[in-house]
Each structure stands twice: as structure tokens, then as C-alpha cells.
PDB file with SEQRES, HELIX, SHEET and CRYST1 records, atoms N, CA, C and O in Angstrom:
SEQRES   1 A   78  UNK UNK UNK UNK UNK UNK UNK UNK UNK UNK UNK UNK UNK          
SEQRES   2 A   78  UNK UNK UNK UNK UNK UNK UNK UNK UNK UNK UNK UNK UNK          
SEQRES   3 A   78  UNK UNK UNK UNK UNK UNK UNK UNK UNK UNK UNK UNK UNK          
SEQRES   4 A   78  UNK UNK UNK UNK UNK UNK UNK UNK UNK UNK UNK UNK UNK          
SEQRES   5 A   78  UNK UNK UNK UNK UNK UNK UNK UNK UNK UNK UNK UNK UNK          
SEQRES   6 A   78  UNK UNK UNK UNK UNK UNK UNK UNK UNK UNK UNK UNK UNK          
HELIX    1 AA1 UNK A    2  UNK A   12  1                                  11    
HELIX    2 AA2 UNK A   32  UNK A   46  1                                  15    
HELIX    3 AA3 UNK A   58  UNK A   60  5                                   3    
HELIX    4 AA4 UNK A   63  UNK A   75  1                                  13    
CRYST1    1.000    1.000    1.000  90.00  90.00  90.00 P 1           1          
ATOM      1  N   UNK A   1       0.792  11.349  -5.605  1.00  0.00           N  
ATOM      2  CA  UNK A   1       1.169  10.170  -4.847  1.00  0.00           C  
ATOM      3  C   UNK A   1      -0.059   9.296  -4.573  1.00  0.00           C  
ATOM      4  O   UNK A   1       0.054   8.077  -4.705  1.00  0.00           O  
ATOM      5  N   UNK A   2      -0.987   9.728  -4.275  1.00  0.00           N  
ATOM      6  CA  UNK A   2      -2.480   9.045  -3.880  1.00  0.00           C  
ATOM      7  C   UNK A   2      -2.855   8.782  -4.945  1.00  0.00           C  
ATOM      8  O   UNK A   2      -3.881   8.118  -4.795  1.00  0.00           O  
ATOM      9  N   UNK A   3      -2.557   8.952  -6.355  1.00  0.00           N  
ATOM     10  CA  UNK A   3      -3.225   8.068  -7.461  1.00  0.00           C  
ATOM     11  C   UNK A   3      -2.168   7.307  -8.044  1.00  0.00           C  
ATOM     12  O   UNK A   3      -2.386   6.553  -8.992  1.00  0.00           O  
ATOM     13  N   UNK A   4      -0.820   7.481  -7.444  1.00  0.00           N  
ATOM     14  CA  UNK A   4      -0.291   6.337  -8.040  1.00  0.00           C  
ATOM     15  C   UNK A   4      -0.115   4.992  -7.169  1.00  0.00           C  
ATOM     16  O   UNK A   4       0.182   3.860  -7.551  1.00  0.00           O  
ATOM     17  N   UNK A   5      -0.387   5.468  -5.905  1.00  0.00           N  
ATOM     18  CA  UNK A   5      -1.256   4.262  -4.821  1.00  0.00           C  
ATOM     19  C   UNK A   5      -2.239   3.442  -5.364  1.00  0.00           C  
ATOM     20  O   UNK A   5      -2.090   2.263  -5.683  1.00  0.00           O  
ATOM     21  N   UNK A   6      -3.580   4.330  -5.487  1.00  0.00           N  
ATOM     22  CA  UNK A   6      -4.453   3.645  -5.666  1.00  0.00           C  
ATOM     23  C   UNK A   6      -4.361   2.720  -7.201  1.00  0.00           C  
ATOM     24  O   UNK A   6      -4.846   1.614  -7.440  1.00  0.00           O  
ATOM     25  N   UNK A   7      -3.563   3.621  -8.093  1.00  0.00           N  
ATOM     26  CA  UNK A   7      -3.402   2.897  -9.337  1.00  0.00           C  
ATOM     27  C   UNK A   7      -2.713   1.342  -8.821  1.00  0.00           C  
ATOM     28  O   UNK A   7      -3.044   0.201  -9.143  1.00  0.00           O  
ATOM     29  N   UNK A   8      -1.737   1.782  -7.985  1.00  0.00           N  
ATOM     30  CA  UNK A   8      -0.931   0.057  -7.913  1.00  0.00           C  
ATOM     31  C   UNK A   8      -1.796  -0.591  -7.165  1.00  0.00           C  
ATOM     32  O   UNK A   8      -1.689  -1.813  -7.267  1.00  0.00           O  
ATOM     33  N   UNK A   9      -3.129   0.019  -6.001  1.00  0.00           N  
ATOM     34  CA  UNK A   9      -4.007  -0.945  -5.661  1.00  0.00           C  
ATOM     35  C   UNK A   9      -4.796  -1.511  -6.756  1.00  0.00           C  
ATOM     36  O   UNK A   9      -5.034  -2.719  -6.742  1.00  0.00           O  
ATOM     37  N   UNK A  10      -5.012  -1.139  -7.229  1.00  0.00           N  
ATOM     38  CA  UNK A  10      -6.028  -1.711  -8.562  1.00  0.00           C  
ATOM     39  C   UNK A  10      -5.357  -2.806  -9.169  1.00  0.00           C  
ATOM     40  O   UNK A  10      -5.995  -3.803  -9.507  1.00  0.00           O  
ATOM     41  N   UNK A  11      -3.882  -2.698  -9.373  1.00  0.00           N  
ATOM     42  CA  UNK A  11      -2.866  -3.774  -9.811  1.00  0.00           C  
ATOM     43  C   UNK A  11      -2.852  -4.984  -9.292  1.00  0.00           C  
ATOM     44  O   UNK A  11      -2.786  -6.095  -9.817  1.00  0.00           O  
ATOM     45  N   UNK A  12      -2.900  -4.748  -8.551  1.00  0.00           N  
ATOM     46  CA  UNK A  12      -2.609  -6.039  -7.188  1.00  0.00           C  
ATOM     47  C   UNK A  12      -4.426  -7.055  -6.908  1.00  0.00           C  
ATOM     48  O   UNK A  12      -4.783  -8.231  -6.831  1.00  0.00           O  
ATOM     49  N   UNK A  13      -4.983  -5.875  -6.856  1.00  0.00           N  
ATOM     50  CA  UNK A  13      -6.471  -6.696  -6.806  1.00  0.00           C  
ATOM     51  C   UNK A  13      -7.683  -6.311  -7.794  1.00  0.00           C  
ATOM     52  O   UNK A  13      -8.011  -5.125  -7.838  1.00  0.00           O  
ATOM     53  N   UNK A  14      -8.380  -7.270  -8.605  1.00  0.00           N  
ATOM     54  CA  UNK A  14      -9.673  -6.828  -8.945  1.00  0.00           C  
ATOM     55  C   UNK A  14     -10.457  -6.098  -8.528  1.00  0.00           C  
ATOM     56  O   UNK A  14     -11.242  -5.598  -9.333  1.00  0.00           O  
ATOM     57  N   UNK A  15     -10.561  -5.711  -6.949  1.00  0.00           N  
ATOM     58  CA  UNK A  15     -11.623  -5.220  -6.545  1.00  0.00           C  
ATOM     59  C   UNK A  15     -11.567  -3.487  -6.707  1.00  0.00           C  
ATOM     60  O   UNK A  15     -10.550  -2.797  -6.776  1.00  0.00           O  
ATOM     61  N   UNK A  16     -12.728  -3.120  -6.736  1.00  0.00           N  
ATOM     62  CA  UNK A  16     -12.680  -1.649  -7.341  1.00  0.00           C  
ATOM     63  C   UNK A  16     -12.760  -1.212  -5.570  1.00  0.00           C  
ATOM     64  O   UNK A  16     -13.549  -1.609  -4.713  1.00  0.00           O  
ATOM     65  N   UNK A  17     -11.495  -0.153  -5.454  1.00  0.00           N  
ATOM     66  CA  UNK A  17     -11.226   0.296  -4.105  1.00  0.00           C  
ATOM     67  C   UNK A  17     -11.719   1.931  -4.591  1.00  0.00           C  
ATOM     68  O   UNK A  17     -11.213   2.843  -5.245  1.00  0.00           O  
ATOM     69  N   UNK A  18     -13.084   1.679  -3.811  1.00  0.00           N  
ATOM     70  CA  UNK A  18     -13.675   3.721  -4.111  1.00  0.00           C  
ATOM     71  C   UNK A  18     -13.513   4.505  -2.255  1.00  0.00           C  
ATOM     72  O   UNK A  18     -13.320   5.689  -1.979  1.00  0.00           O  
ATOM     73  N   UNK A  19     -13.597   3.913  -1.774  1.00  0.00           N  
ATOM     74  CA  UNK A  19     -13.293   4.340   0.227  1.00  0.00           C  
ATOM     75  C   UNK A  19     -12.556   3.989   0.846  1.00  0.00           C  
ATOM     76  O   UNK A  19     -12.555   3.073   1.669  1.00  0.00           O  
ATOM     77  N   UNK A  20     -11.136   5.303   0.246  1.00  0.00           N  
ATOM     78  CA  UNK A  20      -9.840   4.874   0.693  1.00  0.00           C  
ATOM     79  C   UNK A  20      -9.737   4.448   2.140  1.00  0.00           C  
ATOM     80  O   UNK A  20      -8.617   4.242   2.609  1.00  0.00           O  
ATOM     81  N   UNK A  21     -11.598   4.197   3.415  1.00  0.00           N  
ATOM     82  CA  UNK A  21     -10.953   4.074   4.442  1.00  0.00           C  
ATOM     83  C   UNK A  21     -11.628   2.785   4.758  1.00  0.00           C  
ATOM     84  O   UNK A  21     -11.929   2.348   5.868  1.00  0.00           O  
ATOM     85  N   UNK A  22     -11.882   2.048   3.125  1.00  0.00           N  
ATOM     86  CA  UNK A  22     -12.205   0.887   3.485  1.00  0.00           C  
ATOM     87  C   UNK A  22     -11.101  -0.063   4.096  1.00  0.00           C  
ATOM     88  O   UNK A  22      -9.925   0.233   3.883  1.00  0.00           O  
ATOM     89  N   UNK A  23     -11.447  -1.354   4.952  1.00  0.00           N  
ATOM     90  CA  UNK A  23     -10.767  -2.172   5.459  1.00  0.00           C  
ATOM     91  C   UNK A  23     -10.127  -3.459   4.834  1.00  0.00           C  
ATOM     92  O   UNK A  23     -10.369  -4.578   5.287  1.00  0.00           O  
ATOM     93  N   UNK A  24      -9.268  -3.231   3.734  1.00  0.00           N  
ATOM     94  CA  UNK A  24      -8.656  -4.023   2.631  1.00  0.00           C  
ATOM     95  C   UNK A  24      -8.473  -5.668   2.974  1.00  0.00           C  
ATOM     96  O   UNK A  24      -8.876  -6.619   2.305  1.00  0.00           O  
ATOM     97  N   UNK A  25      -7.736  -5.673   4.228  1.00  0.00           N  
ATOM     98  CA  UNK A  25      -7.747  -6.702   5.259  1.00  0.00           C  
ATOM     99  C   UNK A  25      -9.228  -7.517   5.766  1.00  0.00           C  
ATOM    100  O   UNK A  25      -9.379  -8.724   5.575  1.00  0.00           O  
ATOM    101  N   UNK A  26      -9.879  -6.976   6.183  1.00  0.00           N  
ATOM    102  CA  UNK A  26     -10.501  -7.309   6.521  1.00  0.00           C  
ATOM    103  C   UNK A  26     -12.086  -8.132   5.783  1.00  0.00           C  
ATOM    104  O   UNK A  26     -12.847  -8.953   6.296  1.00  0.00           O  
ATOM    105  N   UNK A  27     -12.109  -7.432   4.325  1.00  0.00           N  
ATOM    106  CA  UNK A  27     -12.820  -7.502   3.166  1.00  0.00           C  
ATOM    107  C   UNK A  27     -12.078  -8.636   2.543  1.00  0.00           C  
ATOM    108  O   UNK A  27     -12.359  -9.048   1.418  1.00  0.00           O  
ATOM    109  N   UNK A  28     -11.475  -8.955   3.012  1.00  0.00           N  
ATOM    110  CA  UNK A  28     -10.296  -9.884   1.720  1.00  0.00           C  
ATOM    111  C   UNK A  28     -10.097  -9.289   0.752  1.00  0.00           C  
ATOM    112  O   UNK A  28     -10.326  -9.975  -0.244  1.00  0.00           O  
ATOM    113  N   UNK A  29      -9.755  -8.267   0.533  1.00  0.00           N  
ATOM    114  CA  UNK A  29      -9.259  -7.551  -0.580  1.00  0.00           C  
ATOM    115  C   UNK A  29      -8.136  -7.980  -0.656  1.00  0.00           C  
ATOM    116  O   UNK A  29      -7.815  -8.697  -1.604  1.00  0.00           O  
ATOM    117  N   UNK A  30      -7.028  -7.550   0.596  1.00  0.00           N  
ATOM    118  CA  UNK A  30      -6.197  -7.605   0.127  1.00  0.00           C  
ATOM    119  C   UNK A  30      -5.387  -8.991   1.435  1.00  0.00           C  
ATOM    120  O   UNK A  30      -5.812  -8.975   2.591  1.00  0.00           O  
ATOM    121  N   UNK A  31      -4.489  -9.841   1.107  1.00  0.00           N  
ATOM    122  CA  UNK A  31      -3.984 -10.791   1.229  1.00  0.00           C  
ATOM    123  C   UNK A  31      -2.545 -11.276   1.737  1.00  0.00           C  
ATOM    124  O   UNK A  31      -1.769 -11.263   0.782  1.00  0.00           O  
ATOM    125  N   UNK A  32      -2.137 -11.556   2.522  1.00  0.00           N  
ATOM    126  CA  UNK A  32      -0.603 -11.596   2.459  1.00  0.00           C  
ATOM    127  C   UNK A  32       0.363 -11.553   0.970  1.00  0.00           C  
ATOM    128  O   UNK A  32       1.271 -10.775   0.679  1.00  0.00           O  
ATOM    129  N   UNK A  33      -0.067 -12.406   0.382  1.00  0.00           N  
ATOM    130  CA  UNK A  33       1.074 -12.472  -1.089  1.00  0.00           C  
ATOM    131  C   UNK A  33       0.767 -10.799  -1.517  1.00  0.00           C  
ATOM    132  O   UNK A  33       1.520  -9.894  -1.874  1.00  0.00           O  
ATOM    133  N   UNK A  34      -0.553 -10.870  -1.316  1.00  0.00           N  
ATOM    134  CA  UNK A  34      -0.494  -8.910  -2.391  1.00  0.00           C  
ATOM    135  C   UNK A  34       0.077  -8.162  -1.791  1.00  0.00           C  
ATOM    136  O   UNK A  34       0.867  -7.349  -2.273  1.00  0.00           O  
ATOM    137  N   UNK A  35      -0.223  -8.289  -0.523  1.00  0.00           N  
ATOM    138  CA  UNK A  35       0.864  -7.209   0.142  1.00  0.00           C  
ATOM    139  C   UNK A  35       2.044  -7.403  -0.459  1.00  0.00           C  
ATOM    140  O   UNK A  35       2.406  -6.355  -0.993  1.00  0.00           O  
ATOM    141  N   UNK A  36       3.015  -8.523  -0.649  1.00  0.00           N  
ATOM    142  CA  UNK A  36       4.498  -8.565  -0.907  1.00  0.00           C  
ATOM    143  C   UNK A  36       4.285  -8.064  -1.927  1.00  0.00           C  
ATOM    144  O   UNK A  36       4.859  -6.975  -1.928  1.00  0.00           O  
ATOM    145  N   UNK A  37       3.669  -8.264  -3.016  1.00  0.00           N  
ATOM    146  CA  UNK A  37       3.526  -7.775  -4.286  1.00  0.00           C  
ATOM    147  C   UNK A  37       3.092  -6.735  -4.265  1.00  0.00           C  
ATOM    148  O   UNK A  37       2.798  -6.449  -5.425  1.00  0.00           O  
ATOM    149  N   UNK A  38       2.754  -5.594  -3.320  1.00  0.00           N  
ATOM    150  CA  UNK A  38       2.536  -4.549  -3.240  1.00  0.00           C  
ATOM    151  C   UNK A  38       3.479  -3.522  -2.626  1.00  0.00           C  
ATOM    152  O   UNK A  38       3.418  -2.329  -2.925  1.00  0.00           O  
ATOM    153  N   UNK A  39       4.308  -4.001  -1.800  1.00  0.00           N  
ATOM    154  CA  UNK A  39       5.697  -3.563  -1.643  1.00  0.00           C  
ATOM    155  C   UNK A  39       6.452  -3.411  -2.479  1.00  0.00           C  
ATOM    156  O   UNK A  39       7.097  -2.371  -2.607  1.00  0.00           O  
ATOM    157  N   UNK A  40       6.567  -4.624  -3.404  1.00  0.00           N  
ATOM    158  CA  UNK A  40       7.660  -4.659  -4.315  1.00  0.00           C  
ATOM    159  C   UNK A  40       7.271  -3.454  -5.508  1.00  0.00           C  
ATOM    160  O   UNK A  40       8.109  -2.739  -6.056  1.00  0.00           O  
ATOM    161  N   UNK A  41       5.680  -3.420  -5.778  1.00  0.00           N  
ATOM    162  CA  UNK A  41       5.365  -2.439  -7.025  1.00  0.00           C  
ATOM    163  C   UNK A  41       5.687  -0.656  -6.370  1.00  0.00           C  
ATOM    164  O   UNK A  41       6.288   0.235  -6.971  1.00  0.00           O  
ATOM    165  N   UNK A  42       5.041  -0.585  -4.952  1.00  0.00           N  
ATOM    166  CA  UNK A  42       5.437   0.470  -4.182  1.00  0.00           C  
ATOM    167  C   UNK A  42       7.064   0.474  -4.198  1.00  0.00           C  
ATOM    168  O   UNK A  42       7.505   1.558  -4.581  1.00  0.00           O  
ATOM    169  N   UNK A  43       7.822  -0.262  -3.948  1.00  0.00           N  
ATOM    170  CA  UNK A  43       9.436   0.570  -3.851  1.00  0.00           C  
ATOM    171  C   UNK A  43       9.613   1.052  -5.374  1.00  0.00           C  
ATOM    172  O   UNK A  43       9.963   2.222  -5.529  1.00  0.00           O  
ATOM    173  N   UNK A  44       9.394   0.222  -6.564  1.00  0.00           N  
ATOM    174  CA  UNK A  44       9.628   0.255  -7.629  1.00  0.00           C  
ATOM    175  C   UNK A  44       9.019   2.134  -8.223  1.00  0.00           C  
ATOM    176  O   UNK A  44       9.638   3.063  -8.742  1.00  0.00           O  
ATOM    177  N   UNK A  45       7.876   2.001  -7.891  1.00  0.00           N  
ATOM    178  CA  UNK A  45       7.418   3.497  -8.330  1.00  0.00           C  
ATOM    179  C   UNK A  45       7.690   4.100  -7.712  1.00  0.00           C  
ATOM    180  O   UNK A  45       8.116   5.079  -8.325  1.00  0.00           O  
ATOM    181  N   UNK A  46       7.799   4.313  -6.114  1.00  0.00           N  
ATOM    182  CA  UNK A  46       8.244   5.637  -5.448  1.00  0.00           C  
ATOM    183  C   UNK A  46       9.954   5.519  -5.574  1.00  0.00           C  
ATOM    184  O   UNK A  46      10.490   6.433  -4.948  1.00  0.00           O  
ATOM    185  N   UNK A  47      10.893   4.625  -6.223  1.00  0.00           N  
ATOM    186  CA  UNK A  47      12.481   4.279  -5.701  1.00  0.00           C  
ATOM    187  C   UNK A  47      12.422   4.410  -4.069  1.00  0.00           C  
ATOM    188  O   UNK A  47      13.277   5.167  -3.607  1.00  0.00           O  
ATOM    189  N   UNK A  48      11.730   3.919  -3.326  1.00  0.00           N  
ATOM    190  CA  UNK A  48      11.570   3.830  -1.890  1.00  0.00           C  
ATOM    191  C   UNK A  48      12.017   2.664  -1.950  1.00  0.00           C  
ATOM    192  O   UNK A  48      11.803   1.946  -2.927  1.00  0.00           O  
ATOM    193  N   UNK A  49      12.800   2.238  -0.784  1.00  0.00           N  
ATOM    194  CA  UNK A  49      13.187   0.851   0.351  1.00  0.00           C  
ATOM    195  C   UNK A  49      11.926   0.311   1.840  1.00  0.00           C  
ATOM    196  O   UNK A  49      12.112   0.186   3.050  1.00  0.00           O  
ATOM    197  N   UNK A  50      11.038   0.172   1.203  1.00  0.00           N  
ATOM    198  CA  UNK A  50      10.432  -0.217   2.822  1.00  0.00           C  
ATOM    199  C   UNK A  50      10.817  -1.612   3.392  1.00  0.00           C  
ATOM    200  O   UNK A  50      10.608  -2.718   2.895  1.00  0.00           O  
ATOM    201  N   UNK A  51      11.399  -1.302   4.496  1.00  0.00           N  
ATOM    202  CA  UNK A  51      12.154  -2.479   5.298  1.00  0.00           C  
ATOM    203  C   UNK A  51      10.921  -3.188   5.919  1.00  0.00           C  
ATOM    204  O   UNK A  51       9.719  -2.937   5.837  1.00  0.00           O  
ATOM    205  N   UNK A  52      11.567  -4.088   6.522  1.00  0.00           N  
ATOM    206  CA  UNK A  52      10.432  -5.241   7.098  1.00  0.00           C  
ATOM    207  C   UNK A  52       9.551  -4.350   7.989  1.00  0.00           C  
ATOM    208  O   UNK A  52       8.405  -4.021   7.682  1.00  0.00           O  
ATOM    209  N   UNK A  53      10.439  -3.841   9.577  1.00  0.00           N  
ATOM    210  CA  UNK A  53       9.363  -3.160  10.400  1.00  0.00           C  
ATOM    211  C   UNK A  53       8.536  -2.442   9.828  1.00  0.00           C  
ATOM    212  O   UNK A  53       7.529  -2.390  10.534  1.00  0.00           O  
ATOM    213  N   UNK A  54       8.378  -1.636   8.575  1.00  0.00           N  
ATOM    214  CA  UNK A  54       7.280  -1.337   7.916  1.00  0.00           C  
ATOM    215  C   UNK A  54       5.714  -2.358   7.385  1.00  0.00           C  
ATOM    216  O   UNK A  54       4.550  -2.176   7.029  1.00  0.00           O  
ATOM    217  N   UNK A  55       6.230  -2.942   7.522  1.00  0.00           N  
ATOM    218  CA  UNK A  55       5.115  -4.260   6.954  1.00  0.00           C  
ATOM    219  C   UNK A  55       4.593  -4.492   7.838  1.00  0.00           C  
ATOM    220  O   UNK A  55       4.746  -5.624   8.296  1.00  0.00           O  
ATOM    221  N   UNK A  56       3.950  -3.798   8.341  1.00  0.00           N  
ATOM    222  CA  UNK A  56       2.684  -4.675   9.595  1.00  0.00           C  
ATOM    223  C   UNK A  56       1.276  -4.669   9.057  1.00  0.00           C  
ATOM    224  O   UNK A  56       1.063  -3.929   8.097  1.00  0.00           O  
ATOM    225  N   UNK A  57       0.542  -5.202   9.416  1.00  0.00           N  
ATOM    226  CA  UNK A  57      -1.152  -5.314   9.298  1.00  0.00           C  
ATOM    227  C   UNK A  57      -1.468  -4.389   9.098  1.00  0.00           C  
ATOM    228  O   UNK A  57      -1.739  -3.974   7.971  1.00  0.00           O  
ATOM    229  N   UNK A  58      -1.539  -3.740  10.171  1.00  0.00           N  
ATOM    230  CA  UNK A  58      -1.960  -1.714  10.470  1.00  0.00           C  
ATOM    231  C   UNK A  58      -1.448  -0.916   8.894  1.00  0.00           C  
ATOM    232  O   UNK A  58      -2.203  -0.316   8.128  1.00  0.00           O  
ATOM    233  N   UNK A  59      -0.210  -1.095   8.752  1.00  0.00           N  
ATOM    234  CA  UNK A  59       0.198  -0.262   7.625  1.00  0.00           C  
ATOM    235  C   UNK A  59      -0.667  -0.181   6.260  1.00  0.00           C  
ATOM    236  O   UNK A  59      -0.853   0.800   5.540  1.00  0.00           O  
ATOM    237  N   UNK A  60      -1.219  -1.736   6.097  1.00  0.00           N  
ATOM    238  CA  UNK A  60      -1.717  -2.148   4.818  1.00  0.00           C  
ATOM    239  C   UNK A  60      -3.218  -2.076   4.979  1.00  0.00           C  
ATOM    240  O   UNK A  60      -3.753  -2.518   3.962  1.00  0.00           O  
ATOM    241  N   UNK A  61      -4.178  -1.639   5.977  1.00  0.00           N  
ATOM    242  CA  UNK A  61      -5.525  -1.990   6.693  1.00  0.00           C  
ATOM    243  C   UNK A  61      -6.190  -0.927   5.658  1.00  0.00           C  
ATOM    244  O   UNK A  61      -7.399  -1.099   5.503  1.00  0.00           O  
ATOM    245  N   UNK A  62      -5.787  -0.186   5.149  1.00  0.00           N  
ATOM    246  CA  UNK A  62      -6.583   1.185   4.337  1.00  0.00           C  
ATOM    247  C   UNK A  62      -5.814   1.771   3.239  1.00  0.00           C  
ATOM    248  O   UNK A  62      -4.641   1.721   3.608  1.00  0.00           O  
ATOM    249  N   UNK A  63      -5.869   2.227   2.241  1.00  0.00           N  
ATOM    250  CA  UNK A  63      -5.252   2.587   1.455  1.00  0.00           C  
ATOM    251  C   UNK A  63      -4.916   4.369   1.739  1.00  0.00           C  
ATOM    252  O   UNK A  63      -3.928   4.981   1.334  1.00  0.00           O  
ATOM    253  N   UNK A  64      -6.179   4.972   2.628  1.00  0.00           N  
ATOM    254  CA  UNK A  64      -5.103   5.698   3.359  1.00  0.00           C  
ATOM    255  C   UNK A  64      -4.143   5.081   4.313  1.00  0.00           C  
ATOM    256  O   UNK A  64      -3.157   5.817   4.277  1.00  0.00           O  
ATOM    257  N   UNK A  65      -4.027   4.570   4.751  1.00  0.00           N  
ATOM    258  CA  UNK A  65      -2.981   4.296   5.508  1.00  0.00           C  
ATOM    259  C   UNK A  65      -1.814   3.745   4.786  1.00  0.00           C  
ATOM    260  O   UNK A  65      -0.705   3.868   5.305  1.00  0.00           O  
ATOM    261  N   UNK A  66      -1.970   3.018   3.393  1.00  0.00           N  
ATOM    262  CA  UNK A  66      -0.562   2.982   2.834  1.00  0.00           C  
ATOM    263  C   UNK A  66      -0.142   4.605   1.908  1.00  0.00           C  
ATOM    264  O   UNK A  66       1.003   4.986   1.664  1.00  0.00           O  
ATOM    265  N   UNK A  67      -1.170   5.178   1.611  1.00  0.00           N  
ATOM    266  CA  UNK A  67      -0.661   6.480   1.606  1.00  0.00           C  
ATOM    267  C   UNK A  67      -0.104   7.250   2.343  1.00  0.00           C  
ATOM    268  O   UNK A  67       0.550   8.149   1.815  1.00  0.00           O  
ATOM    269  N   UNK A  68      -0.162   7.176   3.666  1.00  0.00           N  
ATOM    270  CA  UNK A  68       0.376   7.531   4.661  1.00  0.00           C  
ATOM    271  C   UNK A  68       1.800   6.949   5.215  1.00  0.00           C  
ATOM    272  O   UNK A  68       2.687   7.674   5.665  1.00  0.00           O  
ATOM    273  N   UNK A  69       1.880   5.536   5.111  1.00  0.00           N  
ATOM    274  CA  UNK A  69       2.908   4.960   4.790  1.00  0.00           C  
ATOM    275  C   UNK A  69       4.298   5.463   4.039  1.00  0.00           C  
ATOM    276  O   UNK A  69       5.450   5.685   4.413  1.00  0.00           O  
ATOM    277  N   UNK A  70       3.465   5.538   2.571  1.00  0.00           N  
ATOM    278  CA  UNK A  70       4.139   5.719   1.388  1.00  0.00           C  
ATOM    279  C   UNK A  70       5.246   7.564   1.787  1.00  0.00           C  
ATOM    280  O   UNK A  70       6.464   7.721   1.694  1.00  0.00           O  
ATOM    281  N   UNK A  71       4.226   8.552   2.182  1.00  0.00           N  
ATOM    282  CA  UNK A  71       4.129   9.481   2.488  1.00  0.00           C  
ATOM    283  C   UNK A  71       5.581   9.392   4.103  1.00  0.00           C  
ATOM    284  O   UNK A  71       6.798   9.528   3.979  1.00  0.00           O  
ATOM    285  N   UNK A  72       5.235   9.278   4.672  1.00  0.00           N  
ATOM    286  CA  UNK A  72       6.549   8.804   5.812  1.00  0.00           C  
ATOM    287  C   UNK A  72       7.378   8.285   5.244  1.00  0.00           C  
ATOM    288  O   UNK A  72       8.464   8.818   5.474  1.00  0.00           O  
ATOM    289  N   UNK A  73       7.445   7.237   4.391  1.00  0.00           N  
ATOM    290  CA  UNK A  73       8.981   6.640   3.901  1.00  0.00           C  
ATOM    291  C   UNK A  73       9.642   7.202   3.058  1.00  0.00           C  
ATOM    292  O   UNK A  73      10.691   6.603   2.822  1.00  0.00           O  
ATOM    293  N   UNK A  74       9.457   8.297   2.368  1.00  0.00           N  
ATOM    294  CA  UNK A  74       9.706   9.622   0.718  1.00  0.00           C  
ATOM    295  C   UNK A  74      10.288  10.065   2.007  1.00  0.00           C  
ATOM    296  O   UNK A  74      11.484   9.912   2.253  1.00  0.00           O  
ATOM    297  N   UNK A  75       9.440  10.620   2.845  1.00  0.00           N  
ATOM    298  CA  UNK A  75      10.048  12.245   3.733  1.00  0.00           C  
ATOM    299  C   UNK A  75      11.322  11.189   4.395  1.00  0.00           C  
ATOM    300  O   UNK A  75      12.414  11.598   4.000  1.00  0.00           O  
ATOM    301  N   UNK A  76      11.420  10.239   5.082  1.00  0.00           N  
ATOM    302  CA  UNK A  76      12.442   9.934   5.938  1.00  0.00           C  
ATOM    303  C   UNK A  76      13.614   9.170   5.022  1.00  0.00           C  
ATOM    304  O   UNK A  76      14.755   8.999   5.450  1.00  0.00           O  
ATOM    305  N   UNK A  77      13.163   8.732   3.689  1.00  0.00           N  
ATOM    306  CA  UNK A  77      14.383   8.223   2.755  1.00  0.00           C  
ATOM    307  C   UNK A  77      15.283   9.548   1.835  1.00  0.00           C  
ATOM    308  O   UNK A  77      16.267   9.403   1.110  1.00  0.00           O  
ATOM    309  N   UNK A  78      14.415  11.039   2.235  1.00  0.00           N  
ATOM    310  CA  UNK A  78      14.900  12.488   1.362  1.00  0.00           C  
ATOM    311  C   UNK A  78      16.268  12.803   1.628  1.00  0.00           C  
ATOM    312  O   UNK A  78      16.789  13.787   1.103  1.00  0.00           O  
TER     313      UNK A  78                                                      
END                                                                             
């Protein structure tokens, strides 16, 4: 699951993400539009639904944290 994260992070942005507890947000890595476009590639590979209240700032701030994300929405969509 954590490399097919980071694989779709790599998708979404040029930037080479090596410290999953870097601050994606905050670096401009990552962007409002990528996020949508990062939802949409995330439901597509996991067949997950993440609804809106999932989409906050916090969720998307680290790529652990969308692993963690990703990881909560599998167990509660099982």
C-alpha cells in the first residue's frame, strides 16, 4: 500500500518525495488541483470512495498521513 501511494505521489508531482514526513503542503509540493487529482488516482487504485469530510489539509500534509488515510478508508470501506 505505501508504494503504491508513493508511486501515485510521484504521479501527481515532479518532485522526488524521499521523507514520507515531509510537509507536501507546505513545500508546495503539493497543491489544491493535485490533491483532487490525487483522490481521484487514490479511489481508482485502492476501489476506495473517499468522501469530502476526508479531504482536509491535515489528511494530505505528509504522505504518511495519506497512507494513513488510505489505510482507515480500506479497513472502514471492508
Amino acid at each position: 500500500m505505501e508504494e503504491k501511494v508513493m508511486e501515485l505521489l510521484a504521479n501527481i508531482t515532479s518532485e522526488a518525495i524521499e521523507d514520507k514526513n515531509m510537509d507536501l503542503l507546505a513545500s508546495d509540493i503539493l497543491d489544491s488541483f493535485d490533491i483532487v487529482n490525487l483522490v481521484v488516482a487514490l479511489e481508482d487504485a485502492f476501489n476506495i470512495t473517499i468522501d469530502a469530510e476526508w479531504v482536509l489539509p491535515e489528511k494530505f500534509q505528509t504522505a504518511n498521513a495519506i497512507i494513513e488515510l488510505i489505510k482507515e478508508i480500506v479497513n472502514s470501506q471492508e
